[in-house]
Backbone as numpy.savetxt, mean C-alpha at the origin, in Angstrom:
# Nx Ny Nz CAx CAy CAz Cx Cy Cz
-11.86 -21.39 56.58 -12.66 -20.20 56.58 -11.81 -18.94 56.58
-10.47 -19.10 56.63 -9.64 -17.90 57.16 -9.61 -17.44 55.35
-9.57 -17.97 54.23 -9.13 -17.56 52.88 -10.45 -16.56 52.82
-12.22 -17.34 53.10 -12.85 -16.61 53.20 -13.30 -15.47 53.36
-12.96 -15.04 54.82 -12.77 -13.93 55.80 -11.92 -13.21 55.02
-10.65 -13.36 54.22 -9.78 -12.85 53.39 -10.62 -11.84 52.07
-11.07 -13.02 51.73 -11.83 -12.28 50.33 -13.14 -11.50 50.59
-13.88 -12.24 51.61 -14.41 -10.81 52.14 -14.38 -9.07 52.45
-13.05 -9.22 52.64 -12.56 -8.31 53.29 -12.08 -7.28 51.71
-11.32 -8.43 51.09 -11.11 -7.52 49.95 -12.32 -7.25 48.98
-13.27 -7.54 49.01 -14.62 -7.48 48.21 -14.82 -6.19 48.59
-14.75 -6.17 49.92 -15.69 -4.69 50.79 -14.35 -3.58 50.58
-13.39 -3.93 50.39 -12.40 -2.83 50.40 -12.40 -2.27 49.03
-12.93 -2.95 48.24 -12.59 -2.48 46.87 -14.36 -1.78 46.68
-15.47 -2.36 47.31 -16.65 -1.39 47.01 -16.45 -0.23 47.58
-15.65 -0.13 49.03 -15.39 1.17 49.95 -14.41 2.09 48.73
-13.79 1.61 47.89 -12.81 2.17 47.09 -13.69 2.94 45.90
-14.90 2.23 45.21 -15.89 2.43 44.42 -16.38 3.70 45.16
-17.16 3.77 46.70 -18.08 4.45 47.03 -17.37 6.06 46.93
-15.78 5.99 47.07 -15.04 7.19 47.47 -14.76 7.88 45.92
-14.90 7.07 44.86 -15.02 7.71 43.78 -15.89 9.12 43.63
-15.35 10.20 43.78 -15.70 11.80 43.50 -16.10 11.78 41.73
-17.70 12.77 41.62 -17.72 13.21 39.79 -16.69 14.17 39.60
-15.80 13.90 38.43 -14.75 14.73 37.85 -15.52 16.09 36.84
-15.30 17.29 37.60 -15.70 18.53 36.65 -14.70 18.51 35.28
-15.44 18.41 34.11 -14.97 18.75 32.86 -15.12 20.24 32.44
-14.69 20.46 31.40 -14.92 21.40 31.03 -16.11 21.37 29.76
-17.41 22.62 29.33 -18.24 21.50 28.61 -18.06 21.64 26.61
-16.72 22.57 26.97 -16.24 22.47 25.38 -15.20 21.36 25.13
-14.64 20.64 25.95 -13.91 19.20 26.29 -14.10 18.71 24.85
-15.18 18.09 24.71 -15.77 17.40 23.31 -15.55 18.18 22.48
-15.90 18.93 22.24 -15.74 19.81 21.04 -14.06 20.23 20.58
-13.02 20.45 21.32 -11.86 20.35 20.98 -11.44 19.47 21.05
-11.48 18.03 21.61 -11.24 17.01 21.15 -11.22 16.41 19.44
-13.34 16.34 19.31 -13.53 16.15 17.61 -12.43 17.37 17.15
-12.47 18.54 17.17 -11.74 19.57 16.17 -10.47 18.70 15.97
-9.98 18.21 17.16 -8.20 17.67 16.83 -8.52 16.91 16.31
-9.21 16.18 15.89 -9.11 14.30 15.49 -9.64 15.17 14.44
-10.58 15.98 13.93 -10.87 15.99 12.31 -9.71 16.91 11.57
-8.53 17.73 12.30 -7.80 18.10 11.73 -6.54 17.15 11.33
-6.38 15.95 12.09 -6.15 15.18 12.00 -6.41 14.34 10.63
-7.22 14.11 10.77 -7.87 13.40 9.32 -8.00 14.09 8.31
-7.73 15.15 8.27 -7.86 16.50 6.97 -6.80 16.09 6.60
-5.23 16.10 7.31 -4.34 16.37 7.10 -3.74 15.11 6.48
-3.91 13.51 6.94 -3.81 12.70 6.10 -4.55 12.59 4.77
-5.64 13.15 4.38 -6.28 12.92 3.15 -5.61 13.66 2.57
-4.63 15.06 2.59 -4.64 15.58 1.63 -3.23 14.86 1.42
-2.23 14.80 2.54 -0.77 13.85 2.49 -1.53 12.74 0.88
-2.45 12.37 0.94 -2.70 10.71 0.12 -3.26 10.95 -1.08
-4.03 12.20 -1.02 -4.82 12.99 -2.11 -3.92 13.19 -2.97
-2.71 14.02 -2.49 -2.17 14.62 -3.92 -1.22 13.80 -4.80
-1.18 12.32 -4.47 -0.91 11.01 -5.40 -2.05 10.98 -6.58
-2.95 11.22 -6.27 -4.05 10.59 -7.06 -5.27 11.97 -7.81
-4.08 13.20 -8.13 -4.59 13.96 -9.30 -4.90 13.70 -10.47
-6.03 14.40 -10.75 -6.15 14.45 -12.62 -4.54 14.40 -13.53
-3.71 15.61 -12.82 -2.59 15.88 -13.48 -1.45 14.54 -13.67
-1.76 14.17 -12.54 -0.78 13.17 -12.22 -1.39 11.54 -13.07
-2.58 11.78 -13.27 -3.28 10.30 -14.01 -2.75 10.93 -15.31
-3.48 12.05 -15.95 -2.43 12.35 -17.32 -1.35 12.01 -17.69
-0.26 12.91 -17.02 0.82 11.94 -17.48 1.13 10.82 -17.25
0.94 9.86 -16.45 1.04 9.16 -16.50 0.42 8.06 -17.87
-0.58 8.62 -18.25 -1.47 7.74 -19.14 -0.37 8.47 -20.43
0.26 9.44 -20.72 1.14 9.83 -21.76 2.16 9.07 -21.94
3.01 8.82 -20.79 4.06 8.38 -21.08 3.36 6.74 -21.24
3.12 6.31 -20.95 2.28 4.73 -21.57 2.30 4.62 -22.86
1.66 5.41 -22.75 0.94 6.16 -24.93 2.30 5.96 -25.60
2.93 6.72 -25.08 4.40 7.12 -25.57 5.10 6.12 -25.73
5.62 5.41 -24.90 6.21 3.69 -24.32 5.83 2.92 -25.68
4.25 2.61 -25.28 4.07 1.91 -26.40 3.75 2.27 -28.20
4.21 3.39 -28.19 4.54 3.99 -29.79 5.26 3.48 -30.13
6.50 4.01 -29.50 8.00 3.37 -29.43 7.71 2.16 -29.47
7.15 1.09 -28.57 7.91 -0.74 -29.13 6.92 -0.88 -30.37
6.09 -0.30 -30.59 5.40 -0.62 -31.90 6.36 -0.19 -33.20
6.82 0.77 -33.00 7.78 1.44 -34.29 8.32 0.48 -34.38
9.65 -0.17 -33.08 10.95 -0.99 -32.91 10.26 -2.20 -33.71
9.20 -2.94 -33.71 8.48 -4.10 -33.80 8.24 -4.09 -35.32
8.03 -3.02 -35.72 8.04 -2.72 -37.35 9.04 -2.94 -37.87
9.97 -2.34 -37.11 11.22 -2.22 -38.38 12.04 -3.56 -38.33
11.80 -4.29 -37.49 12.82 -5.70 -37.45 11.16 -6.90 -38.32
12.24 -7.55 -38.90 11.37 -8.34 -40.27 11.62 -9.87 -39.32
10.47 -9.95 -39.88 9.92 -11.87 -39.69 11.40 -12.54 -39.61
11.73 -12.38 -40.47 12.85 -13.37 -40.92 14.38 -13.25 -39.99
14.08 -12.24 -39.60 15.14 -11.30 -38.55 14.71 -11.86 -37.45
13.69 -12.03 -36.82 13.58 -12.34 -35.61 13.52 -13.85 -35.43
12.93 -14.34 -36.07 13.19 -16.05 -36.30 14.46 -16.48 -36.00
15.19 -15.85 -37.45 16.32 -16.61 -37.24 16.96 -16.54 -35.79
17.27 -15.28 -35.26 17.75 -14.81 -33.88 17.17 -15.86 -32.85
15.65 -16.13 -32.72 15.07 -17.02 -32.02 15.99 -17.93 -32.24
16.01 -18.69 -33.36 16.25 -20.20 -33.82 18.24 -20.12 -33.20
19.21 -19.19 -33.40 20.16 -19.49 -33.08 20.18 -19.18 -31.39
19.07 -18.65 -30.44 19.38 -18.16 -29.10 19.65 -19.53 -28.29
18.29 -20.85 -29.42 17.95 -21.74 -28.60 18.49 -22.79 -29.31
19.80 -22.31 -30.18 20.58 -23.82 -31.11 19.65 -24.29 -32.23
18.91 -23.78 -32.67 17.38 -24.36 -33.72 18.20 -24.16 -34.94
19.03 -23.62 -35.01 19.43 -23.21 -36.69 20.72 -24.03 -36.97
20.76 -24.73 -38.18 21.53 -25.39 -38.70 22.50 -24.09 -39.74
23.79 -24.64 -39.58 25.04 -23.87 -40.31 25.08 -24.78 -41.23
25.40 -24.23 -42.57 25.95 -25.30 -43.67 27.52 -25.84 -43.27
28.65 -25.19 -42.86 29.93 -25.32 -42.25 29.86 -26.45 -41.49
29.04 -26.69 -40.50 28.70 -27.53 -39.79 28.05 -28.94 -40.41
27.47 -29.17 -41.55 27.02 -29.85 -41.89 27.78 -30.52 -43.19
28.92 -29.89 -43.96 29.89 -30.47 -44.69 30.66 -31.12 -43.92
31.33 -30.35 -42.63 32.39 -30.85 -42.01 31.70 -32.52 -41.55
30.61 -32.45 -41.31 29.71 -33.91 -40.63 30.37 -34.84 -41.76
């Protein structure tokens, strides 16, 4: 019974601890400068993230693309079928040498 008597004791010491709890005077604009900080807060990251994601900045970007792929289209023109084959065929050993095939 003595653990009992123990926890008793601390049950009632901790409601006596509850009862001595005093209401804390705020001030009643508290809230209101609080939200102000937290929404200046959040202003200030949107615009940090905003100015990634301009009109100006989607433009060029969509130009130089445009641009990019002009260019490999030109490059893609001017080299011929027969040009790129062969190149294929010797990168991966596919092409037979006549030199090679007398000496056999």
């Amino acid at each position: 019974m003595k653990t009992n008597d123990e926890m008793n004791k601390k049950v009632k010491d901790t409601f006596d601890a509850m009862a001595s709890i005093e209401e804390v005077k705020v001030s009643p604009f508290f809230k209101e400068n609080v939200m102000h900080q937290i929404r200046q807060a959040s202003e200030e990251v949107q615009e940090a993230t905003g100015s990634w994601f301009t009109p100006q900045l989607q433009l060029v970007t969509l130009v130089a693309i445009v641009i990019l792929n002009i260019m490999a289209f030109n490059s893609l023109k001017e080299t011929t079928y027969d040009e790129s084959l062969s190149s294929f065929a010797e990168s991966y050993g596919l092409s037979t040498n006549l030199e090679m095939s007398i000496i056999n």
